[in-house]
MARMARLUM-55958 format. One record per residue (C-alpha): chain; residue number from 1; x, y, z. Coordinates in Angstrom, 3 decimals, padded with zeros to 6 digits. Each point is the difference from the previous one (the first is absolute). Example, Ala and Ser with C-alpha at 12.3 -4.5 7.8 and 13.67 -1.06 7.14 Angstrom:
A  1  012.300  -004.500  007.800
A  2  001.370  003.440  -000.660
end
This chain:
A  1  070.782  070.930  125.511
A  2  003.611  001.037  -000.586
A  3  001.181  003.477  -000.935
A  4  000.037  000.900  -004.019
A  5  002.944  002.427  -001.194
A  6  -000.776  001.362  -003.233
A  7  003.188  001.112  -001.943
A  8  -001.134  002.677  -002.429
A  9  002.688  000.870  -002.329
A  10  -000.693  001.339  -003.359
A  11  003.470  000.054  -000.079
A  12  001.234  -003.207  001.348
A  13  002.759  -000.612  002.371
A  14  002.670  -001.847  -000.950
A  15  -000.032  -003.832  000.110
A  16  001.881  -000.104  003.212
A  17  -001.980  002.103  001.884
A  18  -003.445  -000.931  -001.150
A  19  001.924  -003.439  001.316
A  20  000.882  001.826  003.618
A  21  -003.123  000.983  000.185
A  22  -002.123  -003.089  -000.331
A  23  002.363  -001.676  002.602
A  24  -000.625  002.324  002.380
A  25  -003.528  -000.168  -000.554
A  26  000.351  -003.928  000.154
A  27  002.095  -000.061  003.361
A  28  -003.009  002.309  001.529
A  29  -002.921  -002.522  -000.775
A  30  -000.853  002.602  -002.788
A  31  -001.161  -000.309  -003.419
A  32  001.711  002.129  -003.466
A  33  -002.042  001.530  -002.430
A  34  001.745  000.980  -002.980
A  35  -001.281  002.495  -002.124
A  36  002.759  001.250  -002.587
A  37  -000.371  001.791  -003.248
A  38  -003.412  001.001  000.152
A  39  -001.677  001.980  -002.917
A  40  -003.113  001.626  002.084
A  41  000.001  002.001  003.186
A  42  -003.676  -002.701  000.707
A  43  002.340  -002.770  -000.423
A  44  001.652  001.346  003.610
A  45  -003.559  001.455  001.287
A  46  -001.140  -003.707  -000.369
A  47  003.103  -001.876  001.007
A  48  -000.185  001.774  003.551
A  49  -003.590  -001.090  001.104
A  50  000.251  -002.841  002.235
A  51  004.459  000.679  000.724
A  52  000.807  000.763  003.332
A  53  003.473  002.112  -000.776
A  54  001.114  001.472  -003.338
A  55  003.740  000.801  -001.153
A  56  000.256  002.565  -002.810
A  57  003.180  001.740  -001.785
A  58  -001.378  003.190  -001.983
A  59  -003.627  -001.428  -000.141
A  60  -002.341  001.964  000.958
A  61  -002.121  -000.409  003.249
A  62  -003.221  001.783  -000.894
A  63  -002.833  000.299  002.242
A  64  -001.616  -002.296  -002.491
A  65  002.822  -002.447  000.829
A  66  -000.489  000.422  003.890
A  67  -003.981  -000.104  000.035
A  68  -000.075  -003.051  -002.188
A  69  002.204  -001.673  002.765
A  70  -002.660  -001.434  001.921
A  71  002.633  -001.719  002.435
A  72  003.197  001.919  -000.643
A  73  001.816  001.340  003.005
A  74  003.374  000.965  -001.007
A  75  001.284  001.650  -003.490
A  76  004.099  000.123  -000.408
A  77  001.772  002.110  -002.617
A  78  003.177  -001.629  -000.622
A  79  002.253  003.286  -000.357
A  80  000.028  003.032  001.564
A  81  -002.694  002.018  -001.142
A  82  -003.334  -000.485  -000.061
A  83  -002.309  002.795  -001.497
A  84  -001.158  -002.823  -001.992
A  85  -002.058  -001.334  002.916
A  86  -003.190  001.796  001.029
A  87  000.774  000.791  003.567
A  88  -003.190  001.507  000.794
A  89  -002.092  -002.627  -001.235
A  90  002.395  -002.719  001.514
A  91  -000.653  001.555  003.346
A  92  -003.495  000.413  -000.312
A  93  -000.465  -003.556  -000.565
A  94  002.580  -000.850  002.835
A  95  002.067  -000.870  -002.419
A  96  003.936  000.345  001.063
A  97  002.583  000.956  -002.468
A  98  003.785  -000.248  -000.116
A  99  002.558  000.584  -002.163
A  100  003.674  -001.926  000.476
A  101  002.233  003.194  000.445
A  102  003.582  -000.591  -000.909
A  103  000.058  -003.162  -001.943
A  104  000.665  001.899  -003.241
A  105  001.933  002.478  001.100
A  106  002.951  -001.086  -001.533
A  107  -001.084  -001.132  -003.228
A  108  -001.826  003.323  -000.366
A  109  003.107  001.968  001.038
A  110  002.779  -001.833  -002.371
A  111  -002.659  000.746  -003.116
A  112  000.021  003.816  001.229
A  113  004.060  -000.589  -000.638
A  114  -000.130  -001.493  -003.203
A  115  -002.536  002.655  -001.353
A  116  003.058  002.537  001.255
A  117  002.751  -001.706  -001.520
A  118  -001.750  -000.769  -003.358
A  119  -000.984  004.215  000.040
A  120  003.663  001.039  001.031
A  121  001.238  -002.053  -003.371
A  122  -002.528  002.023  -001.811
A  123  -001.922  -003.380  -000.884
A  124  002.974  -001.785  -000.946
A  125  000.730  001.694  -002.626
A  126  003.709  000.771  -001.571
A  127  -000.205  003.468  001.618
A  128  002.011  000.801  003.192
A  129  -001.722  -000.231  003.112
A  130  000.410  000.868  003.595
A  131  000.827  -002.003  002.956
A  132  -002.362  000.102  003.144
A  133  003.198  -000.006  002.862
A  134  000.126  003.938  001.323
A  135  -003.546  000.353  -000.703
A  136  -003.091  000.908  002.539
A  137  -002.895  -002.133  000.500
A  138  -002.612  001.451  001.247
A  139  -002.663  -002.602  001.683
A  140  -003.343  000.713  000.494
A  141  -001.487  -002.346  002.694
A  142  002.915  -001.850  001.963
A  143  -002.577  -003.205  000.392
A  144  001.233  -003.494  -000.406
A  145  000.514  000.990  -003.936
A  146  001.990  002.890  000.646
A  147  002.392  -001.735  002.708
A  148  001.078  -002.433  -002.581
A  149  000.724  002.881  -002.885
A  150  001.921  001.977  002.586
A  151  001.980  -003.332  000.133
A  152  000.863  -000.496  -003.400
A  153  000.485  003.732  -000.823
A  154  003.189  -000.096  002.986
A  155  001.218  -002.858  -002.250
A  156  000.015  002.530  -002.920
A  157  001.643  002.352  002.050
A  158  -002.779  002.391  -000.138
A  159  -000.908  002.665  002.783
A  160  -003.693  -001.028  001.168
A  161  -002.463  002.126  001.503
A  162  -003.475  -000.718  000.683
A  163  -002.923  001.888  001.167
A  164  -003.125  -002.340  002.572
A  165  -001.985  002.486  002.072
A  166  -001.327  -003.461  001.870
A  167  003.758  -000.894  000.771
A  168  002.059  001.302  002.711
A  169  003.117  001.674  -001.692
A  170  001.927  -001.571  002.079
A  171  -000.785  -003.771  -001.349
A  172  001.131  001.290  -003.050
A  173  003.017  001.384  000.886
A  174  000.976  -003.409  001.500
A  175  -000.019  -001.298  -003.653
A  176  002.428  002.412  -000.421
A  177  -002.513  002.068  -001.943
A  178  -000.444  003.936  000.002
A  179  -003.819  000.514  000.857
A  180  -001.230  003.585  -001.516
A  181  -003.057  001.766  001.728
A  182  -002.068  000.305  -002.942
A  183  -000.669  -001.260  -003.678
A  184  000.560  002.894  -001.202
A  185  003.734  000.095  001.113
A  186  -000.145  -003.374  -000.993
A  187  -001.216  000.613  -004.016
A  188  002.244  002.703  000.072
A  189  003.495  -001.238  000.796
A  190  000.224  -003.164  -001.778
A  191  001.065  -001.752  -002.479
A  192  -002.096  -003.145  -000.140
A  193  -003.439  -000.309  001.740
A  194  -001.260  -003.625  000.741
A  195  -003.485  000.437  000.936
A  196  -001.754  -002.142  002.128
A  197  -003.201  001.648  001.587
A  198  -003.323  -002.164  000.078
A  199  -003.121  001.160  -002.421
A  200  -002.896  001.789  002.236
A  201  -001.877  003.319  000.548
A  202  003.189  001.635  001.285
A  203  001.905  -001.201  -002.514
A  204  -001.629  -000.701  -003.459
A  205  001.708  003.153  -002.260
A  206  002.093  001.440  002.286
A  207  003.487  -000.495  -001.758
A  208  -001.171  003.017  -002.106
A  209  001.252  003.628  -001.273
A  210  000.686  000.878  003.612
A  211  003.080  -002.450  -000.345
A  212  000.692  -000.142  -003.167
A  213  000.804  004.003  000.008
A  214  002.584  -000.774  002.374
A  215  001.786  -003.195  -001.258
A  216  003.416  000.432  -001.859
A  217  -000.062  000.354  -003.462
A  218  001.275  -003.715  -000.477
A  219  -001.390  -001.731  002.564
A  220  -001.785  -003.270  000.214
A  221  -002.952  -001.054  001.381
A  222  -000.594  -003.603  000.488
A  223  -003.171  -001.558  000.829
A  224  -000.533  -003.653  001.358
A  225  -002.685  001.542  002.404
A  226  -003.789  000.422  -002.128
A  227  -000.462  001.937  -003.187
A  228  -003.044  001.930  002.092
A  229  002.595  001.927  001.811
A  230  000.968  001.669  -002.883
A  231  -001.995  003.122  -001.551
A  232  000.531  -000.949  -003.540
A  233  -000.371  003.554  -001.552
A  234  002.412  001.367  001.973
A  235  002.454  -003.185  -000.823
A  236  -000.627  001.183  -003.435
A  237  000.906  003.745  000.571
A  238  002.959  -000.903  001.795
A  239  001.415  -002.205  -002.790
A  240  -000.882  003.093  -002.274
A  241  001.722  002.528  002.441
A  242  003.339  -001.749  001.022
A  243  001.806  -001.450  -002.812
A  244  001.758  -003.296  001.724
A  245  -002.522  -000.334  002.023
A  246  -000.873  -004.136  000.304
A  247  -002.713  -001.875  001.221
A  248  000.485  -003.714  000.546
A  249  -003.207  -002.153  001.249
A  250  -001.257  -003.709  000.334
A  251  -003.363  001.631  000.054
A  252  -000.856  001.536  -003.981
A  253  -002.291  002.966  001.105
A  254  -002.398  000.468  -002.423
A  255  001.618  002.420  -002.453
A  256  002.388  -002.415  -000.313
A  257  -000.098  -000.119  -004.091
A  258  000.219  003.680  000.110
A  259  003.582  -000.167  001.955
A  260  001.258  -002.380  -002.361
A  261  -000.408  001.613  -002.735
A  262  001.119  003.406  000.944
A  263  003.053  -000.817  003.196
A  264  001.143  -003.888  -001.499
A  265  003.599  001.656  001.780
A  266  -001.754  000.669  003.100
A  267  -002.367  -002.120  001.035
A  268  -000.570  -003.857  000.589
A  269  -002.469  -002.308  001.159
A  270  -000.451  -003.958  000.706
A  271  -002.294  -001.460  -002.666
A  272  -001.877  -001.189  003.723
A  273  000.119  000.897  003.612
A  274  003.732  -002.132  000.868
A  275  000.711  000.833  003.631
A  276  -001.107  -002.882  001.267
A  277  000.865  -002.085  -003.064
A  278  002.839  -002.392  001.510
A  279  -000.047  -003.624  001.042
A  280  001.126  000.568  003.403
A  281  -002.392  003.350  000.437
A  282  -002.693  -002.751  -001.082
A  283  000.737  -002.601  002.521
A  284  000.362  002.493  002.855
A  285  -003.134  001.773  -000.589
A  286  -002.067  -002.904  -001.038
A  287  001.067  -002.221  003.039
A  288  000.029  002.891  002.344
A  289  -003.713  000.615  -000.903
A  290  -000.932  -003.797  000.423
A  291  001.581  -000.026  003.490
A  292  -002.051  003.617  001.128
A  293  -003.106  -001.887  -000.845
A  294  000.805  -003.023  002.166
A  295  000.999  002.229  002.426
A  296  -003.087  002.510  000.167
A  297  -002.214  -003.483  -000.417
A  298  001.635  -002.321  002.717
A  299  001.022  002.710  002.781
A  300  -001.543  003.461  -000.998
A  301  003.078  001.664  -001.108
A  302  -000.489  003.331  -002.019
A  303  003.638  001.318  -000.041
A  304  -000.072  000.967  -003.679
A  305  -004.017  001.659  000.424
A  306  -000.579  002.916  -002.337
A  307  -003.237  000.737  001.086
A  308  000.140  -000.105  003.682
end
């Protein structure tokens, strides 16, 4: 019988990648599934039953998903994170998950550039703005997102710092970035903070009072990471505390009417999650996730496991 990939994108790739995709399914001896725009979470549950591999975006992996897979071996998130996968259930089943680190990295980084450029302006309005050159970024998790904003912000002529307890300072100061030896030094120094830390126990509400207290006054805080990270009350109180204070986001928390209508000046959001929303951030995520399932199917290759 030959090996079904089920492509579940409520959100469909683009054209060209859905494309990439298929022929790397095709050159495998595999067969595409396509299931795009679905209205109802059972229209996934039922898609998976007899599929053998499943590539998502932001869909969600439930353990409903998983169980329902009577022959599904491998699930691949095509991005970087991938709290939208049920790891425990995906391992109790024996079920292997990956995610395709690094093939949006840029896409997801530029967007975290335009959100500071369009703030700087003040919105594009007629009002004088400021530039971003002789500024501090601060970056909070120098990952494969992080690398690529420390990039551009040297372009700007910015001074970059970054703070990754699970990266030796000395990587970073090869990129010719300062590593600090805590967030709090981090939240406290600069200018800009691009925030790129992954949504879990550890991590869900911890950008809260504890850093906000000891921002600047005008600082920014962008967020291209997961709107979980973020204790939304405190976002609130600091927008109420420090006057040009911003918040820019491609992930509207939920009080995100509320912001709007009080701190228009301050605060921004992406009508959708946009990281990831580029042609070429499709193609390389969507073909890198075909080509993990041919390789974990054909020669046992779990590189990108999440759930080891």
């Amino acid at each position: 019988m030959s090996v079904k990939v089920l492509v579940a994108t409520d959100k469909p790739f683009a054209p060209v990648a859905v494309k990439g995709i298929q022929e790397v399914c095709k050159d495998a001896g595999f067969e595409c599934i396509l299931l795009e725009k679905y209205t109802d979470q059972a229209d996934f549950v039922n898609a998976v039953k007899d599929v053998d591999a499943v590539i998502i975006r932001s869909d969600k992996a439930t353990k409903e998903v998983i169980d329902n897979g009577d022959n599904l071996k491998i699930i691949v998130r095509a991005g970087a994170g991938y709290d939208n996968i049920d790891l425990e259930a995906a391992t109790a089943k024996g079920v292997v998950a990956m995610n395709t680190p690094g093939q949006n990295s840029n896409a997801v980084a530029e967007l975290a550039f335009g959100m500071m450029l369009y703030s700087a302006r003040n919105f594009f309005n007629p009002k004088a703005g400021s530039e971003l050159r002789e500024k501090t970024i601060g970056i909070h998790a120098y990952g494969n997102v992080g690398r690529y904003v420390a990039t551009i912000a040297k372009g700007f002529g910015m001074t970059v710092k970054a703070y990754d307890p699970f990266i030796c300072s000395c990587k970073i100061e090869e990129d010719g970035v300062i590593p600090v030896a805590s967030v709090e030094e981090l939240y406290s120094t600069c200018d800009y903070i691009s925030l790129h830390i992954p949504a879990n126990d550890k991590t869900k509400n911890s950008i809260n009072s504890s850093l906000f207290k000891i921002m600047k006054d005008d600082a920014v805080l962008v967020n291209t990471a997961r709107k979980e990270v973020i204790h939304e009350n405190d976002l609130k109180k600091a927008f109420a505390e420090k006057a040009k204070f911003k918040y820019l986001t491609d992930i509207a928390p939920a009080c995100d009417a509320e912001l709007k209508e009080q701190f228009a000046d301050r605060y921004f959001a992406t009508p959708k999650k946009m990281g990831a929303q580029t042609n070429e951030a499709n193609i390389n995520a969507g073909m890198a996730a075909a080509k993990q399932i041919v390789a974990f199917i054909k020669n046992g290759d779990t590189t990108f496991q999440v759930n080891k």
